[in-house]
C-alpha positions in Angstrom: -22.7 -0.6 -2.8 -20.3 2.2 -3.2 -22.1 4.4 -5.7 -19.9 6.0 -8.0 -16.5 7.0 -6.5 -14.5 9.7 -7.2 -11.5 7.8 -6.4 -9.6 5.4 -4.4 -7.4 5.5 -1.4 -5.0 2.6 -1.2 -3.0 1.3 1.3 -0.6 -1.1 1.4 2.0 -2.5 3.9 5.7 -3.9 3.5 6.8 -7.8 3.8 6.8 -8.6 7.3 5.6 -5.4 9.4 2.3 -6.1 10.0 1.4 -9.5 10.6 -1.5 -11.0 11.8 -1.9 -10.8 15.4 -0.3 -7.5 15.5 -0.3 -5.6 18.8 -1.7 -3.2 17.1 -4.7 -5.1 15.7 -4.8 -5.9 12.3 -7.3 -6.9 9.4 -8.1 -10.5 9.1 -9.2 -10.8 5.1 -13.3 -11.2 5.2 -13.7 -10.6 8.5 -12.5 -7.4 9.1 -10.8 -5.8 12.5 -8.7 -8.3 14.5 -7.4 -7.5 18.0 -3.9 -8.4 19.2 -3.0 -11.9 19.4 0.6 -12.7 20.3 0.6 -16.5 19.3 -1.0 -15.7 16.2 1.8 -13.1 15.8 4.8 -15.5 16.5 3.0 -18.2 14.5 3.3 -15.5 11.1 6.6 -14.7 11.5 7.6 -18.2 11.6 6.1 -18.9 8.4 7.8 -15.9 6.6 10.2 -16.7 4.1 12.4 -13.4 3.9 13.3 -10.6 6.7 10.5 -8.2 7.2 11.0 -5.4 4.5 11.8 -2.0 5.6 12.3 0.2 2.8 15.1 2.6 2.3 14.4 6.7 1.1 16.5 5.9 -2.1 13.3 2.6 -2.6 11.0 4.9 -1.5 11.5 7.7 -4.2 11.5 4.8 -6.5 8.4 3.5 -5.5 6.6 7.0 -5.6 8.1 7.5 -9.3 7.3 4.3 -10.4 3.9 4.6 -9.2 3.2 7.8 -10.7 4.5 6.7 -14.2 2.2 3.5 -14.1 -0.9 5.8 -13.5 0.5 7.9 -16.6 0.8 5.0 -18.6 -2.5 3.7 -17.8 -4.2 7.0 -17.7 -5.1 7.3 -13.8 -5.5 10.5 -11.9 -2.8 10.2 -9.6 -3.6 12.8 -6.6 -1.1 12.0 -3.9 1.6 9.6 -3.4 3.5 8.6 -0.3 5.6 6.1 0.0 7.0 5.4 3.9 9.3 2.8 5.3 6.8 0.0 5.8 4.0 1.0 4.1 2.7 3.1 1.0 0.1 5.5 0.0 -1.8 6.7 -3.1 -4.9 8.6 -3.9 -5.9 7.3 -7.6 -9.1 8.2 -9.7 -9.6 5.8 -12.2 -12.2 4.4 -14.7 -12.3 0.5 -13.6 -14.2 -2.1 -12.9 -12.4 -3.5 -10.2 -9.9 -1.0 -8.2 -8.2 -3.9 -6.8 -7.1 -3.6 -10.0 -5.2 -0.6 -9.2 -3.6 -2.2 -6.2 -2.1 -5.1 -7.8 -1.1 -3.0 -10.6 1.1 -0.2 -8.6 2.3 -3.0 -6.8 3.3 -5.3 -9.3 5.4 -2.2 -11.1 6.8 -0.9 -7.8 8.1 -4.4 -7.2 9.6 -4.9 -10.6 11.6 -1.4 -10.0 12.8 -2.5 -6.6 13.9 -6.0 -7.8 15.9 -4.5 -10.9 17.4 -1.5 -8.7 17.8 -2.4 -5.8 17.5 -6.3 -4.6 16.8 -9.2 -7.7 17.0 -11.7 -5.1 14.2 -10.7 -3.0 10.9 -12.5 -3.5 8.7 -10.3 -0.9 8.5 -6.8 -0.6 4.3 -6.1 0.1 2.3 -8.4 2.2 -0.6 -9.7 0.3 -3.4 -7.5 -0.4 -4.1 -4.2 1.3 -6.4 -1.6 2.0 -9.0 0.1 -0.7 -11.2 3.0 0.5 -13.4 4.3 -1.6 -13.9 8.1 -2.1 -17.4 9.5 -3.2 -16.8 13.2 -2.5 -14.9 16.0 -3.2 -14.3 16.5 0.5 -13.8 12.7 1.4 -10.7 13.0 -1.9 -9.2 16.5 -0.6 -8.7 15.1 3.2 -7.2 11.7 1.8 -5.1 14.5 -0.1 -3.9 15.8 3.0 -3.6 12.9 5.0 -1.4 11.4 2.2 0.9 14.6 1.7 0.9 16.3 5.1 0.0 13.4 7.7 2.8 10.9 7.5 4.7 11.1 10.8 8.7 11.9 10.4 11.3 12.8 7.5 11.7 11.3 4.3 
């Protein structure tokens, strides 16, 4: 049980750039923390459908603005946003049931402004899923802040 959190800090990857098996490790849905498995790895990316996605800054900024108008429209805190080449970031309080919710919300939208700005041919631009955190004090929220606006490695 989570209590009651004060928000949410979601995490989600691009198409293609963190597969399972990664030399990196990587989250295996249920069971949690995977280490690396190369044939695991070279299995995924033969099943992928599309090139792995690598957003460009111009997608970025249109991520970040798309996500920040969808937590407007639906009336979410949005504390921080950070979109990066493979991956995004976003710091959201919201009253929900289900904050997966959330996820699949700011992903669906920030697809839909890629496909009709940049690419309408491209099917895949998240992997499935992601990662949701949940926040349950002011302390936990103000260093997901940070991390989210200061600790992202490299320029724009």
């Amino acid at each position: 049980m989570h209590g009651d959190p004060i928000g949410y800090f979601l995490t989600w990857v691009t198409y293609g750039t963190w597969l399972p098996g990664d030399e990196r490790g990587w989250v295996e849905h249920h069971r949690g923390w995977q280490l690396p498995d190369p044939v695991r790895e070279l299995e995924a990316k033969a099943r992928m459908t599309e090139d792995a996605c690598i957003l460009t800054p111009e997608q970025r900024l249109a991520v970040e603005a798309q996500i920040a108008e969808t937590c407007e429209f639906r009336r979410w805190n949005l504390h921080a946003v950070n979109c990066r080449s493979n991956h995004a970031h976003a710091v959201v309080t919201a009253d929900v049931a289900n904050p997966k919710k959330i996820r699949i919300d700011l992903k669906a939208w920030a697809t839909r402004v890629l496909k009709n700005k940049f690419d309408e041919n491209r099917e895949n631009w998240w992997a499935e899923r992601g990662s949701i955190r949940f926040l349950n004090t002011v302390e936990e929220l103000f260093r997901c802040i940070t991390y989210v606006c200061d600790g992202q490695d490299g320029d724009r």
